[in-house]
C-alpha positions in Angstrom: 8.9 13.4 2.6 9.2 16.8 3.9 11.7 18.9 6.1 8.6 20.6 7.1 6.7 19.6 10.4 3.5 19.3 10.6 0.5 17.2 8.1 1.0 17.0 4.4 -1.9 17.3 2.0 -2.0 13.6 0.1 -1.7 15.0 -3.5 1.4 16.8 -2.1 2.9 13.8 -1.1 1.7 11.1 -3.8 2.7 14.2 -6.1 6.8 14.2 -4.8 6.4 10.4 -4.4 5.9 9.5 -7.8 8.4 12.4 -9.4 11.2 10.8 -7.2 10.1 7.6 -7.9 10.6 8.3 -11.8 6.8 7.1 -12.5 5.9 10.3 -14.5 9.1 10.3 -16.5 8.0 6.7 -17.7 4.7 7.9 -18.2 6.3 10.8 -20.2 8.7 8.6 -21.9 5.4 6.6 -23.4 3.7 9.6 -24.5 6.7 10.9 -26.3 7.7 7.3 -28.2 3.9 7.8 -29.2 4.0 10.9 -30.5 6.9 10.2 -32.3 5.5 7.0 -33.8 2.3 8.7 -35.1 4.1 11.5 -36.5 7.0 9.3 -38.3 5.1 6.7 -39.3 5.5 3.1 -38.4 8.5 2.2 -40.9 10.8 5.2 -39.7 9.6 4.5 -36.1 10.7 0.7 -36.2 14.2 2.4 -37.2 14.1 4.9 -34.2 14.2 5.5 -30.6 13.3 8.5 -28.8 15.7 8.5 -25.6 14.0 11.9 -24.0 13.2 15.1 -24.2 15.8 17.9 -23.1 15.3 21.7 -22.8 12.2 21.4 -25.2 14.7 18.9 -27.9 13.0 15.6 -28.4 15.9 12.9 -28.3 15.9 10.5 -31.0 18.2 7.7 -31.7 18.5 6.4 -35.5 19.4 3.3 -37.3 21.2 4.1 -40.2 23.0 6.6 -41.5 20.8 7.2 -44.6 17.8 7.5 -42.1 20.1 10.3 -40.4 20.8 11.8 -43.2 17.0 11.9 -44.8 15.6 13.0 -41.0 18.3 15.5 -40.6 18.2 17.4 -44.0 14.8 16.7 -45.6 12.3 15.9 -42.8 13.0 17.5 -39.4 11.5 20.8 -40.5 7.9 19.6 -41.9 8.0 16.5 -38.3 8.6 19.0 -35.7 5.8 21.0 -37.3 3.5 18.6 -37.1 4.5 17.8 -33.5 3.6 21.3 -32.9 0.3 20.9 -34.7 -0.7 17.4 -32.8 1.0 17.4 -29.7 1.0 21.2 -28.5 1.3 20.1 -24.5 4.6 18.6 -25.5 6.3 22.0 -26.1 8.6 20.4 -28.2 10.9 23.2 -30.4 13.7 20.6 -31.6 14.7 17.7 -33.0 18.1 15.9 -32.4 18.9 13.1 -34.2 21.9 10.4 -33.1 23.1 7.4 -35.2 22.6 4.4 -33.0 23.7 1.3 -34.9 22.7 -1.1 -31.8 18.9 -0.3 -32.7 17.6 -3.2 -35.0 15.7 -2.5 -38.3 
């Protein structure tokens, strides 16, 4: 997996296997869609889709345009907080928000 000649210590190599592999980032990808659903609640989470998380801006997708509009203007503030407050590993500083019509409600 190496340039490098010579033995590799097993973590080392099960460590670069799975990151180019993509098994953490689906691991990640669970944790986030979690975090997201217990912060939002089950309703607004049904009507959402996180996509990913990109220089420390969770990536959600939205429904509707009303749902945009009340998670953009009224709510982001108070759920980032509290994804601060729960989920501190996460190290997430922002919200985006993107209108996603495809996603079913």
């Amino acid at each position: 997996m190496r340039s490098e000649s010579g033995p590799v210590h097993i973590s080392a190599a099960l460590s670069e296997l799975i990151q180019r592999r993509g098994f953490a980032q689906a691991g990640g990808q669970a944790q986030l869609q979690t975090a997201w659903k217990a912060i939002a609640g089950t309703e607004t989470a049904q009507q959402t889709r996180v996509t990913g998380l990109s220089r420390g801006a969770l990536q959600i997708e939205v429904a509707g345009s009303a749902l945009l509009s009340e998670l953009v203007s009224f709510r982001r503030v108070d759920l980032l907080r509290q994804l601060g407050k729960l989920y501190p590993e996460l190290k997430i500083q922002d919200l985006k928000f993107r209108l996603n019509s495809a996603i079913k409600k």
